[in-house]
N, C-alpha and C positions, 0 to 999 in steps of 0.2 A: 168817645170812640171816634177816632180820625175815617174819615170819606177821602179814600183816594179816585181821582179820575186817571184811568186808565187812556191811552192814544195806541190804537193799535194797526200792526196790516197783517195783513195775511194772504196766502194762495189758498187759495179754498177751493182746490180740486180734490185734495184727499177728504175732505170732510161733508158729512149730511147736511149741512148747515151750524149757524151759530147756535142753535139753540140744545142743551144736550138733551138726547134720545137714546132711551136704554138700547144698549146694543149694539148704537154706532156711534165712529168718531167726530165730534164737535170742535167749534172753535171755545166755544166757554166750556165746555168740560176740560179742554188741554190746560186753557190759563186757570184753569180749577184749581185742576192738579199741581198743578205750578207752584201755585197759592200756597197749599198744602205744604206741600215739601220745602217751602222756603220757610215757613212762618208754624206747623202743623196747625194753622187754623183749618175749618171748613167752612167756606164762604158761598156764596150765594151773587155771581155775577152779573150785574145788569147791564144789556146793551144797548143801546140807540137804533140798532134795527136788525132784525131777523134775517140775517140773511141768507138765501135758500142753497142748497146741497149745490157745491161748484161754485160758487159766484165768491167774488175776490174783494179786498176793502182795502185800501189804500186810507182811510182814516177814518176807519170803527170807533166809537167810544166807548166806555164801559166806567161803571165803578162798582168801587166796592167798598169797607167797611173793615175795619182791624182793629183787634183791641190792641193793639202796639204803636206806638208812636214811631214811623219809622220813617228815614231821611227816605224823600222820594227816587233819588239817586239808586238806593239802595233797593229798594223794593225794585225798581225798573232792571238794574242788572242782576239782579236774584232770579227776578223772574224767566229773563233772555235765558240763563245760566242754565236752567231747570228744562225752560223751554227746547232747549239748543239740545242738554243730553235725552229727551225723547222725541230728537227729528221731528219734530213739527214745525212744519210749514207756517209758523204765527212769529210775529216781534211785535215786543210793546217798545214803542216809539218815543216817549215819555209818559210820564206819573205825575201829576200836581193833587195840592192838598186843593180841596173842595170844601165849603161848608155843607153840612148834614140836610140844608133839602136840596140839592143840588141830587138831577136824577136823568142819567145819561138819557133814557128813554122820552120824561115826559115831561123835563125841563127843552129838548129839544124846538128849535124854532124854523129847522128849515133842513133837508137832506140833499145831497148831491149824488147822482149817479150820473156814472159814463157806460155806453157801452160800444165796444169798439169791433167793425167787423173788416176783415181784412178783404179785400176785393179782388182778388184777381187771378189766374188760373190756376198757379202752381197752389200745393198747399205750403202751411205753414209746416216750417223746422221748430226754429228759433222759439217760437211764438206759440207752441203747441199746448191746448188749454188756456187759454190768454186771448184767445180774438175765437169768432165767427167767422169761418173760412165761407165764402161766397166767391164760388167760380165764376157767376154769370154776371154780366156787367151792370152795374145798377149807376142808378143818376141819385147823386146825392141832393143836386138840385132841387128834383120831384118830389125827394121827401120831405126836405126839410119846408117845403111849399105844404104837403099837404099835412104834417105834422104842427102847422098853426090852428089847425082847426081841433085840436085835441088842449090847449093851450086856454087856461080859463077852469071857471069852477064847473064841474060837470057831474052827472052822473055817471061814472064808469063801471056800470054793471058787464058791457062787453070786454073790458078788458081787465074783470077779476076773477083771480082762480076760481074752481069751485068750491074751495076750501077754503078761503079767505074766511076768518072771523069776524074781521070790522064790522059793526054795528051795520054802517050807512058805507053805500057806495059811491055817495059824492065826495068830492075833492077838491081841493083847487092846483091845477100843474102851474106853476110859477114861467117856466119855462120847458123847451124842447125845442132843442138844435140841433142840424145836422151838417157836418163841415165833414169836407176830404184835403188830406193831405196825401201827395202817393197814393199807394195804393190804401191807404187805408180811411173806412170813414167811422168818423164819432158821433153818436151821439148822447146829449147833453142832456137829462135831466133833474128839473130843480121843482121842490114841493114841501110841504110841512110835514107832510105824512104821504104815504104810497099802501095802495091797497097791495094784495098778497099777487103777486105775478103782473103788477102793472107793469112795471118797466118792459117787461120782456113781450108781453103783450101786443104794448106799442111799437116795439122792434119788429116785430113777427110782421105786422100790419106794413109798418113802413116799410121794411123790404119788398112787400108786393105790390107797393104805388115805384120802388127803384127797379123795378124789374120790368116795369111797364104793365105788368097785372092790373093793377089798382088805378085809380084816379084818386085825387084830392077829395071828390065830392062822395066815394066809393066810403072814403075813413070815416068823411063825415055821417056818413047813412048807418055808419055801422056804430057809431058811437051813441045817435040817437036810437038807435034799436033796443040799446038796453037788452041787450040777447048775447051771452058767451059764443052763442054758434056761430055770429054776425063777425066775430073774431078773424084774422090770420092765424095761420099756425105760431106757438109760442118760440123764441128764439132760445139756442140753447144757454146755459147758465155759463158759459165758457167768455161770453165776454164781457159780462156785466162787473162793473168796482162800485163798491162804496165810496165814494170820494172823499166824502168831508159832512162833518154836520154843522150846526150853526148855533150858536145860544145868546141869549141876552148877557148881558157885560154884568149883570148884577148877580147871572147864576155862577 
């Protein structure tokens, strides 16, 4: 039975998240269905990460499994085709054949997120759902100064949902950078795994060291607190992407 790897992106404003959930609409329920009507199999999608209601992926992975041996070409425009006549907001970017333990989730060796907030008075047009509209003037500087102190293996009990299921709240953050071009600032981060509302967490926080709220040493206290309350408020799901994942050359 061929393992195809799925490369996909999406706008993930219309959707509850990648994961599906009776009732509402998903990114893996759509490429489901896809599945389905191209091929009438029913498959069972796996992705490289969860991503939460609103938040976007610019390079999701996923596979999956067919009893058909099918040109990946095929399977990739089948799918658009399917995807495209139920207006969804999703495209798969390419299809490669995989070997059978190859597993978009926990073959993974490293995740990339961006999340980008726009700074400056007016709001966005253009850009609406896509960025974190922030009127108030923030110093990218400050943050990405005190965004090193999150940087490293940690416990990140303050900056996980409450709902987070991972076992253990430590991690290790690879990186976290913050850079302005324009009006707009990015931030950058990189890790093997991310607890449930990390990224957004840290956003939430860093905006109150760019606003002049917070200090560097204000994140650090909060970080050893080990206490959700010790938190920033969480940033919305409107500017966070998937970027990219990462795997070893033998998966």
């Amino acid at each position: 039975m061929p393992r195809y790897r799925l490369d996909i992106e999406y706008d993930g404003t219309p959707y509850a998240g990648w994961q599906r959930q009776a009732g509402h609409p998903s990114v893996q329920q759509a490429i489901e269905q896809a599945v389905y009507r191209f091929s009438a199999e029913e498959v069972s999608l796996r992705g490289a990460g969860r991503t939460d209601a609103g938040v976007h992926a610019a390079g999701q992975v996923a596979h999956l499994d067919l009893t058909r041996d099918w040109p990946t070409d095929t399977v990739r425009d089948a799918l658009n085709a399917h995807l495209r006549m139920a207006r969804e907001t999703v495209s798969v970017v390419s299809v490669s054949l995989v070997s059978e333990e190859f597993d978009a989730r926990f073959s993974a060796t490293a995740r990339h997120y961006l999340y980008r907030i726009l700074n400056r008075r007016a709001s966005p047009a253009l850009e609406k759902n896509r960025v974190w509209w922030v009127a108030r003037k923030l110093s990218a500087e400050a943050m990405h100064q005190a965004a090193q102190a999150l940087v490293g293996r940690h416990d990140f009990t303050t900056f996980r949902s409450v709902h987070c299921q991972a076992k253990s709240p430590v991690r290790t953050l690879d990186l976290l950078d913050v850079t302005q071009t324009g009006d707009i600032i990015e931030i950058r981060a990189s890790a093997r795994s991310f607890l449930h509302n990390q990224v957004r967490s840290m956003v939430g926080t860093l905006k109150r060291v760019g606003e002049g709220a917070w200090t560097a040493g204000d994140v650090r206290a909060a970080l050893e607190a080990r206490d959700r309350s010790a938190c920033g408020a969480v940033a919305p799901p409107d500017g966070l992407y998937l970027m990219s994942v990462d795997y070893s050359p033998d998966s």
